[in-house]
N, C-alpha and C positions, 0 to 999 in steps of 0.2 A: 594450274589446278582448277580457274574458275571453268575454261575450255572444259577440264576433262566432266564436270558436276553438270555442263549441260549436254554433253553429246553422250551420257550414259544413258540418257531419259529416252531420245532419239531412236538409240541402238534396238532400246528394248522393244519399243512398240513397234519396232520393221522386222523382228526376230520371228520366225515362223519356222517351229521345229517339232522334232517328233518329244511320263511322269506317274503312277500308283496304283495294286490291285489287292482284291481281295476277292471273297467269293460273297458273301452278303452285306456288304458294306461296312464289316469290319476287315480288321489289318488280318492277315493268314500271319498265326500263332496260335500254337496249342498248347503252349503255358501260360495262356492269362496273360502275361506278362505288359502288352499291350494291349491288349482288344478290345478296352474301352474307347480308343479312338475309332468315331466311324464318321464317315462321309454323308452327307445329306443335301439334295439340291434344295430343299429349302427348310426353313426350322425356325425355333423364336426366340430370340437374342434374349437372355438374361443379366442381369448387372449382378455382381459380389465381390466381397473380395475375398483373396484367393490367397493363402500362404505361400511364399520365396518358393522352399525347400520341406517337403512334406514325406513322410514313410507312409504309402499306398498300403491300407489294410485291409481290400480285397485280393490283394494279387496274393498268387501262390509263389513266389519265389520274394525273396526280400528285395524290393525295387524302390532308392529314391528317388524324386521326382520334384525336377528345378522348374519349374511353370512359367509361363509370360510373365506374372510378377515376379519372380524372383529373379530374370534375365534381364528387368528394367533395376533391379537394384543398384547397378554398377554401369562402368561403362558398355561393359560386354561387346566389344568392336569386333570379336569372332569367340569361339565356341572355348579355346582354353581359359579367356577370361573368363568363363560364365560359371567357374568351380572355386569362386574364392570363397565362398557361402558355406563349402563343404568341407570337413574333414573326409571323407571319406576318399577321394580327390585331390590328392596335391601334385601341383604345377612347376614347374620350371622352366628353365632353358637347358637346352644340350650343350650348350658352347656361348663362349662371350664374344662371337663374331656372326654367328647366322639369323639370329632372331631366331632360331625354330625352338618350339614350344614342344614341350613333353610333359606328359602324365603320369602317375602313378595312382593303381589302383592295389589294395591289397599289399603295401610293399614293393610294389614288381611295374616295371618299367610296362607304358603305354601299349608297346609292341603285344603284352601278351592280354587285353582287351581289345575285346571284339568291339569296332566300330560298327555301328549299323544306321542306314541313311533309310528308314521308316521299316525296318527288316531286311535290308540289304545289306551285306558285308564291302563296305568302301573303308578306305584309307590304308590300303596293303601295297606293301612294296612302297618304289619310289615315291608315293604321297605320302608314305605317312608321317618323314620329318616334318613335313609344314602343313597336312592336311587339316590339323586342328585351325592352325590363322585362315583356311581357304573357305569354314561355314560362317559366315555374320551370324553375329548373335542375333541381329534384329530380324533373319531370317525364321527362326525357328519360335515355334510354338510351345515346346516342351523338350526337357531332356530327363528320360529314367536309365538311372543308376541300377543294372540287378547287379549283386554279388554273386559269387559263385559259380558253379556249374549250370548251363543254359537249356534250351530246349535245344537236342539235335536239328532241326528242321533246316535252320542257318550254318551247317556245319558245325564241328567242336574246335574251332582256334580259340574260339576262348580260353583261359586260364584261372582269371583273376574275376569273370565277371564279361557283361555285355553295357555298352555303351550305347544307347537308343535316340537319334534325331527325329524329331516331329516338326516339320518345314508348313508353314502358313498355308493353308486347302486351296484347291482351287474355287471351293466352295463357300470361304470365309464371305462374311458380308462388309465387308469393306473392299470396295473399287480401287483404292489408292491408299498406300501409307508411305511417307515420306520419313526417316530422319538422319540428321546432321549431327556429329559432334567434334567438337578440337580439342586439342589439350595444349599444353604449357609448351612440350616439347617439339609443337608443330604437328604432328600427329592428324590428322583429317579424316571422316571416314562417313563414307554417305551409304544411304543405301534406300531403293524404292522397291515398295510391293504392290502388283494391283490382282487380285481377285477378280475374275468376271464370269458373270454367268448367262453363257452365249444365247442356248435356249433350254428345252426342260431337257437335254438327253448330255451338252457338252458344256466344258466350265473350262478352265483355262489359271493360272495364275504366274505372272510375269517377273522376274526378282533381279534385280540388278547392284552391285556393290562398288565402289573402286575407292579404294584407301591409298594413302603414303604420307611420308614427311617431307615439310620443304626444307630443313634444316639439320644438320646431325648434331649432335651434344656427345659429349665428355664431360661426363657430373665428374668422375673420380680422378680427372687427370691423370691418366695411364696412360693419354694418346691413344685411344683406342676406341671408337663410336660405340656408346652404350648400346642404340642399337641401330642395326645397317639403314644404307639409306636404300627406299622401297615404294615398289608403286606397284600397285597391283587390281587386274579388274577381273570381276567376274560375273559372268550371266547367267540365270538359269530358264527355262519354260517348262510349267508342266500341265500336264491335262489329265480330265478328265471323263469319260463316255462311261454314263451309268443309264440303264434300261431301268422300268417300273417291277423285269420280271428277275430280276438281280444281276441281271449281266455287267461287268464293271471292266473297262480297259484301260487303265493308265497306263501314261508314256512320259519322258522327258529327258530334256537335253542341258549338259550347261558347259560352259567353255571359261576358261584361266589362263588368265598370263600373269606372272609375277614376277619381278625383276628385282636381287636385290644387291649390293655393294656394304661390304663391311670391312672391317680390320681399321692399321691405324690409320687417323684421320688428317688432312692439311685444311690450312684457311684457304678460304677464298672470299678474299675483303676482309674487313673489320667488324663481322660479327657472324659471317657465312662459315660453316664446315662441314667437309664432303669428304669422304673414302677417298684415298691418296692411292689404291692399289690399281694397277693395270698386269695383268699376266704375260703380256708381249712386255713391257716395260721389266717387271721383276726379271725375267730372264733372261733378256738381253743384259742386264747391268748385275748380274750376278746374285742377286738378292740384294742388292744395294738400295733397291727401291722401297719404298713402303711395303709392307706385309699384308694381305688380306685375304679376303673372296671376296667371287663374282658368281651369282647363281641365278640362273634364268629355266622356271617353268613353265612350262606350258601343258594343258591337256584340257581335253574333250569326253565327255562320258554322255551316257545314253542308256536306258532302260526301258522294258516294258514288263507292264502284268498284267494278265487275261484272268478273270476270273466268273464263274461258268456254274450256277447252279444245277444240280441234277434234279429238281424234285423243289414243291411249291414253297414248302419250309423249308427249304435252304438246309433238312439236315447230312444231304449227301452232296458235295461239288468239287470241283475240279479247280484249280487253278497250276497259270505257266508263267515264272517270273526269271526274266533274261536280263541280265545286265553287262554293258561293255563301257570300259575304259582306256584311252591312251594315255601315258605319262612321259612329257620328255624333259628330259632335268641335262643342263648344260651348264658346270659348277666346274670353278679353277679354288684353289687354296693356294695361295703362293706359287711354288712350282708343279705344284701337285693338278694334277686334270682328270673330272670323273664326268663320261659324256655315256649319259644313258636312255635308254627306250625303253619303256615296258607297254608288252599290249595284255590286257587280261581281260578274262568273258565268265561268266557264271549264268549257270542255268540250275534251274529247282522246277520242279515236276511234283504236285501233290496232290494226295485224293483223299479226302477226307469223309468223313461218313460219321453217324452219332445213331447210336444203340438205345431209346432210352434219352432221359434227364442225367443216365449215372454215366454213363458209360460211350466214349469218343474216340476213335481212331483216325490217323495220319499213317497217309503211306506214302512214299518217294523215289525219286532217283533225281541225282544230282551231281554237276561237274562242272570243276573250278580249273581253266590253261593260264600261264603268268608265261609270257615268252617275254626275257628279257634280251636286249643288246648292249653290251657295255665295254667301253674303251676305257683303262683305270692305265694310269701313268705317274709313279710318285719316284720325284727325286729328291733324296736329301743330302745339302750340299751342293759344293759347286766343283771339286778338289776332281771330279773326273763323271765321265757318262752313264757311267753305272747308274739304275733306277734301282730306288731299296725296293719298289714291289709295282707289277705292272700288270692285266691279264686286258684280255683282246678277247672278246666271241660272245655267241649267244647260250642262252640257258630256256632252258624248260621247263617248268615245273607243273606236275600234272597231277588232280585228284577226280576221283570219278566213287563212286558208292550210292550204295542207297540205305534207306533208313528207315522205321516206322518208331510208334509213337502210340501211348494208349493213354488216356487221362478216366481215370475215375473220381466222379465227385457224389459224395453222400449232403445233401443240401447244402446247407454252409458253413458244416462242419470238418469236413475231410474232404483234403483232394489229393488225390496222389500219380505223378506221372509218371513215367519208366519211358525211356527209349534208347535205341538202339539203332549203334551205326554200323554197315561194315564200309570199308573204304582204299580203294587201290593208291599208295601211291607212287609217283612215276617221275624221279629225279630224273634229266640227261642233260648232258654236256658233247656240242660238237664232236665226233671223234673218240666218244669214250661209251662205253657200253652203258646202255641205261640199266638204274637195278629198281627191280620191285620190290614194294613192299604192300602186304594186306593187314590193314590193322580193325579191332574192333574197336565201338567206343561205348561204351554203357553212360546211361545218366538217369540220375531219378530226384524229382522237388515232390517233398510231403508238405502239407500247410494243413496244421489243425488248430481249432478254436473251440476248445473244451466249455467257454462259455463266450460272451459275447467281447467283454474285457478282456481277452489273452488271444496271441495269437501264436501257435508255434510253428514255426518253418525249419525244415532242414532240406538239402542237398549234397550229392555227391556226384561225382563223375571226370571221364577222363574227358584231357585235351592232346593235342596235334596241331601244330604249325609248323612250316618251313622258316624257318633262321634266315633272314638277309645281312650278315655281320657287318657292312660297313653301312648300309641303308638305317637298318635298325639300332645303331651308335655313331651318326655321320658326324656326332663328335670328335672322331679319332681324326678327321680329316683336317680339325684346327688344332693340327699338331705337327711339330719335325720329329715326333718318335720313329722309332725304325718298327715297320711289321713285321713279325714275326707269325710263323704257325701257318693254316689255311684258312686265308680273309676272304677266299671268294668259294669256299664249303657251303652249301646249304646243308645244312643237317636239320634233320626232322625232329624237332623237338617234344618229348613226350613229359606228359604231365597229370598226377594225380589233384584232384579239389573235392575238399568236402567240408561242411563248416554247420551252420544254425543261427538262428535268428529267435530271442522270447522279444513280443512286444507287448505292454499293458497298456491299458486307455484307462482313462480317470478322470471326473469333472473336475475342473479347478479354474475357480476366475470365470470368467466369461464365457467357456468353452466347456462343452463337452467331452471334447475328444483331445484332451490331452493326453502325452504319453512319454512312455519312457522305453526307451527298445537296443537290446542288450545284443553283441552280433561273437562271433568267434569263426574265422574262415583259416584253413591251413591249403597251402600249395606244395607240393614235392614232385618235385622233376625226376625221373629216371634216365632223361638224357636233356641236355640244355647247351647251347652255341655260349663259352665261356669269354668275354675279351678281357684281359688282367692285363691292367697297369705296374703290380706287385710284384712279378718276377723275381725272386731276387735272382735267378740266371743270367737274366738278359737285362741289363742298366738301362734306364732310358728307350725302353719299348716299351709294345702292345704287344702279347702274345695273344692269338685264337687257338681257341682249341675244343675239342666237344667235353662234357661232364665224365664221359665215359671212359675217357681217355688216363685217369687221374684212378689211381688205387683205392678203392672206398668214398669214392666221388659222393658228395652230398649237397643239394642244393633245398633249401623248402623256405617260407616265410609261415607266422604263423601272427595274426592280425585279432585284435579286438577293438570292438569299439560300442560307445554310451552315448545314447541320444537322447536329449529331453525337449517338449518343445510342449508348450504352453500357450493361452493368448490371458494372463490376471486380470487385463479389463478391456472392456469391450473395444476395438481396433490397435491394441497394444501387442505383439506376440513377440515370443522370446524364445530363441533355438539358442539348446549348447547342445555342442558336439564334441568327442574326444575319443582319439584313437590313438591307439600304440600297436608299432608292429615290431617283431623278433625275425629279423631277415640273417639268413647264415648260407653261406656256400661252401664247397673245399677249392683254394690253387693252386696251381703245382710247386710243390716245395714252400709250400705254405702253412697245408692243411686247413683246417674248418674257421673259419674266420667269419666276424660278421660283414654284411654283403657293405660294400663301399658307396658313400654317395645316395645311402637312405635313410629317410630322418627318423627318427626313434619314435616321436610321437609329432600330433599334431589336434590343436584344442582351438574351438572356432565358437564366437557368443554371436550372435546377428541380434538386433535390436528392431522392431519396426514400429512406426507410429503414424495412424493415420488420422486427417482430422473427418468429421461425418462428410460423405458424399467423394472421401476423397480427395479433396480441395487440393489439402497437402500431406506429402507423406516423407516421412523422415526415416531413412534407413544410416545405422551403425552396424559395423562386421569389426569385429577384432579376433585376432589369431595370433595363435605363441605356436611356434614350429622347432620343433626341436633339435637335439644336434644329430649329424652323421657323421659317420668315421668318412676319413678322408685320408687317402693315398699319404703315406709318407712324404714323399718328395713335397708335397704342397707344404706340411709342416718344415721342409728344412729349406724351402723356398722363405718362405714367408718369416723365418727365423734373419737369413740374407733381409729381406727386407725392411724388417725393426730393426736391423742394426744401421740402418741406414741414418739413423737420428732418434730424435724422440718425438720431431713432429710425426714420423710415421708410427709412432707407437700404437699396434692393435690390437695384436694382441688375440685375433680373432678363431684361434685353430689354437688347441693345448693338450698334452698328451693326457689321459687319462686308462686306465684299465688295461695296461698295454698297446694301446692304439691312440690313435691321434683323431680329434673330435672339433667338428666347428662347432662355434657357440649358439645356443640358441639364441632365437631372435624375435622379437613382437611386429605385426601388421595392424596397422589401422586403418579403414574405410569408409567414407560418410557422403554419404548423397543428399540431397532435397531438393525434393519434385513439385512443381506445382502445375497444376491440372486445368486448363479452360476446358471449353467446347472442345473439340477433335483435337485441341494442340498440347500437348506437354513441353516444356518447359524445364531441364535440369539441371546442376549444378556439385562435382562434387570432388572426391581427393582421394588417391591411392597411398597408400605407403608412408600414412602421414607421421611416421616415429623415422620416415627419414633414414631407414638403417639400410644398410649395402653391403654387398662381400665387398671388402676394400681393394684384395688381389686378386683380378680375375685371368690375368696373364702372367706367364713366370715365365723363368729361360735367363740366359748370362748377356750382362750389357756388349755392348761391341765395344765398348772404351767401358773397363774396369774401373778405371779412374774417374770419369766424370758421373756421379750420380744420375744426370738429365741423358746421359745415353742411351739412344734406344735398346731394344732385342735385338737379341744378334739370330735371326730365324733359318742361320744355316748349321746351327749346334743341333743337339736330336734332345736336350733338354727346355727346349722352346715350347710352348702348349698354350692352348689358349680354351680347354675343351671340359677344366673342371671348374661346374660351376656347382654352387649347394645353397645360394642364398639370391637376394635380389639385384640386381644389377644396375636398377635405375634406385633413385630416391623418391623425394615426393614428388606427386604427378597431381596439377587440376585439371581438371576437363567441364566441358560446358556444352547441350547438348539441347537440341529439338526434337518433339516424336511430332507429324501430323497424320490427322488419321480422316479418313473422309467414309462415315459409314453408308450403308444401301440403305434408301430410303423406298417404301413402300409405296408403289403406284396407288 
């Protein structure tokens, strides 16, 4: 590990690649949403400090916003950490073997938030089980949260809302940032930034990562690595070419490789443990062998934005923003083997133009290709050759449309935006006739402020994504269920959103701008890629199936949430947050059921405390998460497993209301930082109430009779894919920030 901490430093300064645009030196959006951040080759560093987790009350759409402070509050070793702060935002795992991390905004699974990499739609397709562990937290500058329906200009895959990354400028005034941190369970993760500003027209900034563990753990004794064992690095460069007469051309490149080894684990020596699975090895020996995965990514991405004023004030310009991506994911599950390729390209074309102080126009064309290749092989069992589900070939998926966009603002009281998509899109498969479709999409964000204290937002509008059913729940893959239905359908998923936002501001304590901001968001699918566990047709599967499919199909979540945040006295400030969502689907031979595996509510207090100058600053995050319904079979699993004695007694999943619910559970979090010259210095604890799903794996022993016998992972009731709670227990970590700022000639 010490090798790989110095030849990351190496790689980066010999990296010479082709990073960011806009048209006058703000980010190209025409909902506000962002376009406070702007670029500047040079400016005057200000000292303050800056709230964790704050609700932005100039923006027109309801947008929270996690800042450099609030990203140092925790460990944040990549970007799913960086949401423990928020209810708005809750985190998981897919499965208790891959490590890959999943989101929930709104009720609704990651997949249907738009990731955006500075206005860029990244994390589609095969990145986006692990593309949340593939951003360092210590890379980004900021992260805004909008709920709701977005601005068309990025496309409408949104659903639930748009996910916004803000990565360190090339323009920052700091040449180098350094930091290190460890934790208990061996955990490592370095990462360096350097800023330069070559001369007045080009800047540059260099970002390099590489994290793993050198040790695996088994907190719960299941025989099973809490979490896989992993190494992973990654590079990025990005640039920048800004004129005096606003011409702006970002560009940038970053490359990943990530390798990871999970399932159940063996010794190696008297205190070493490592993944026991090999995929030549399990299927040679029948399944005899240890049970796991092996999953190795790799991919390379690249972008550029041109951006091109027409006219001296900037209120007419052009910009052309192209992005390309490769993703190659090389992944076994026991007998199971899923070898994929995906190449995808976006392009956005826009002309913008402003009437007036009131009155703004966006116009466009744009087009998104995903050309997948995928070799998918699953056998369950050994009793004969038969594969329960296999497909071979390439896929296409294609969108093309164009858009405009009108934003009217009456000072700072009213604004209101309408826009409108139209959009071709263009399924094929090898061999099989391709079909079209033409959709529109309407969207509209109002933001009024009747006086200066109130601020009211609403939106509405539709979404459109493509369904990746086994990508998009590569949970199912740590599993022996048998598939059933069409798991390699892309079906177009159609989606209504519309919701509101009141927020009040009020002195209190130290602060002016305290506030209380009340939110109500509803989603309803008119078609949705369904995968049910519940069946009760088919025992021990997955069916896929579309919404549509199902007589009176109905899918919607409908979300509320209360936010208070305060600072009583001067460098003290206090966030509560709390949300509750009503998530309901229909399954076939089920009917209308609430949606499986989301939590009903979730309540977040963060605490911070600084001393003057900053010296030291003391962060507390506590959270109650509430229960999900959970699959039956987990309940009559886990029922098997308290009978196992009374030392397992847990009790932790209990019927209630006709369905069967995990318990809710408390999280506690505390850091303390202390602050020299350029070096920080931290110290702190995850999960300190210690609570864990205690069964993360279920399935029938191979010897009935002996209690310590493993899983028998050739039955089709083996699973390793529901998880609803935290998997590790308490975690310390210990950490360095160094920072070397630009010093004035």
């Amino acid at each position: 590990m010490k090798k790989i901490l110095l030849i990351v430093p190496a790689i980066l300064l010999s990296l010479n690649a082709l990073a960011q645009v806009d048209v006058n030196g703000n980010q190209i959006d025409t909902t506000d949403i962002y376009k406070d951040r702007a670029d500047s080759l040079s400016g005057t560093v200000f000292t303050a400090r800056q709230n964790g987790t704050y609700i932005s009350k100039f923006k027109d759409a309801r947008v929270e916003t996690i800042s450099a402070a609030g990203l140092c509050k925790m460990a944040c070793c990549n970007l799913a950490e960086s949401f423990e702060n928020s209810a708005s935002v809750t985190v998981g795992y897919s499965d208790a073997v891959t490590g890959a991390r999943q989101i929930r905004l709104l009720g609704l699974s990651g997949t249907y938030t738009q990731m955006l990499d500075e206005n860029r739609p990244v994390m589609r397709g095969l990145s986006a089980p692990f593309g949340l562990s593939y951003v360092p937290g210590q890379w980004l500058e900021s992260i805004q949260i909008a709920k709701g329906a977005a601005s068309v200009i990025n496309g409408v895959e949104s659903m639930t809302g748009q996910i916004n990354m803000e990565h360190r400028k090339p323009t920052d005034e700091k040449p180098l940032f350094l930091n290190f941190s460890i934790m208990d369970d061996t955990k490592m993760d370095f990462n360096i930034a350097s800023s330069l500003q070559i001369d007045e027209n080009w800047s540059t900034v260099l970002l390099g990562h590489v994290s793993g563990n050198a040790m695996g753990m088994d907190g719960n004794r299941d025989g099973f690595l809490d979490d896989p064992m992993q190494l992973q690095f990654n590079i990025s460069n990005r640039w920048l070419y800004y004129t005096p007469d606003g011409i702006q051309v970002r560009f940038g490149v970053r490359a990943i490789r990530d390798s990871r080894r999970g399932g159940e684990c063996v010794m190696k020596g008297k205190n070493y443990m490592t993944a026991g699975y090999d995929p030549d090895e399990f299927e040679s020996s029948m399944g005899a062998t240890p049970w796991g995965s092996r999953i190795l990514n790799q991919s390379i991405d690249g972008y550029l934005k041109i951006g091109y004023p027409l006219d001296e004030d900037g209120c007419n310009s052009i910009a052309l923003v192209m992005d390309y991506n490769y993703q190659n994911m090389n992944s076994h599950f026991g007998s199971t083997r899923y070898l994929a390729g995906q190449h995808s390209g976006w392009a956005n074309l826009l002309y913008q133009f402003e009437a007036g102080e009131s009155h703004k126009f966006t116009v466009g064309a744009s087009t998104m290709l995903d050309f997948y290749n995928e070799d998918f092989f699953r056998k369950i069992g050994f009793s004969g050759l038969i594969p329960d589900a296999v497909f071979n070939g390439r896929t296409t998926l294609a969108t093309a449309g164009l858009f405009g966009e009108y934003t009217y603002k009456y000072e700072d009281k009213l604004s209101l935006i309408t826009g409108l998509r139209g959009e071709w899109y263009k399924p094929a498969v090898e061999g099989i006739k391709p079909i079209k479709n033409f959709r529109i999409s309407p969207r509209m964000t109002l933001r009024y402020t009747p006086v200066e204290q109130i601020v009211l937002r609403a939106n509405a509008g539709r979404g459109l994504r493509y369904s990746n059913p086994i990508i998009d729940n590569i949970g199912v893959l740590s599993t022996s269920r048998v598939f059933q239905g069409n798991f390699d359908d892309h079906i177009l998923e159609d989606s209504w959103i519309f919701g509101g936002n009141a927020t009040f501001y009020f002195p209190l304590g130290a602060s002016d701008n305290a506030y209380v901001s009340v939110d109500y968001f509803r989603t309803q699918f008119v078609e949705q890629a369904v995968v049910d566990y519940e069946n009760p047709a088919h025992t021990n599967s997955i069916d896929f199936y579309s919404l549509s499919s199902i007589s009176n199909g109905r899918s919607f979540t409908d979300t509320y949430q209360l936010d208070f945040s305060c600072e009583p006295v001067e460098r003290f400030t206090v966030t509560l947050t709390g949300r509750y969502s009503n998530a309901k689907m229909t399954l076939a031979n089920r009917g209308l059921v609430e949606k499986p595996m989301t939590s009903r509510y979730k309540a977040v207090l963060n605490l911070q405390y600084a001393l003057p100058l900053n010296k030291w600053i003391f962060d507390f995050t506590a959270s109650l998460n509430g229960s999900s319904r959970v699959y039956e079979f987990m309940y009559n699993s886990q029922e098997a497993f308290n009978a196992a004695g009374p030392a397992k007694e847990i009790h932790q999943i209990k019927p209630h209301h006709g369905g069967f619910y995990s318990t809710p559970y408390p999280l506690l979090y505390a850091q303390v930082t202390k602050r020299f010259k350029g070096v920080d210095l931290y110290i702190g604890g995850e999960n300190l109430t210690n609570f864990r799903q205690k069964q993360l794996v279920s399935g029938t022993k191979v010897d009935l009779s002996d209690p310590n016998s493993r899983l028998n992972p050739n039955l089709a009731d083996f699973d390793a894919s529901c998880v609803w709670g935290p998997i590790m227990g308490i975690k310390v970590y210990a950490g360095v920030r160094f920072t070397l700022w630009k010093t004035e000639k």
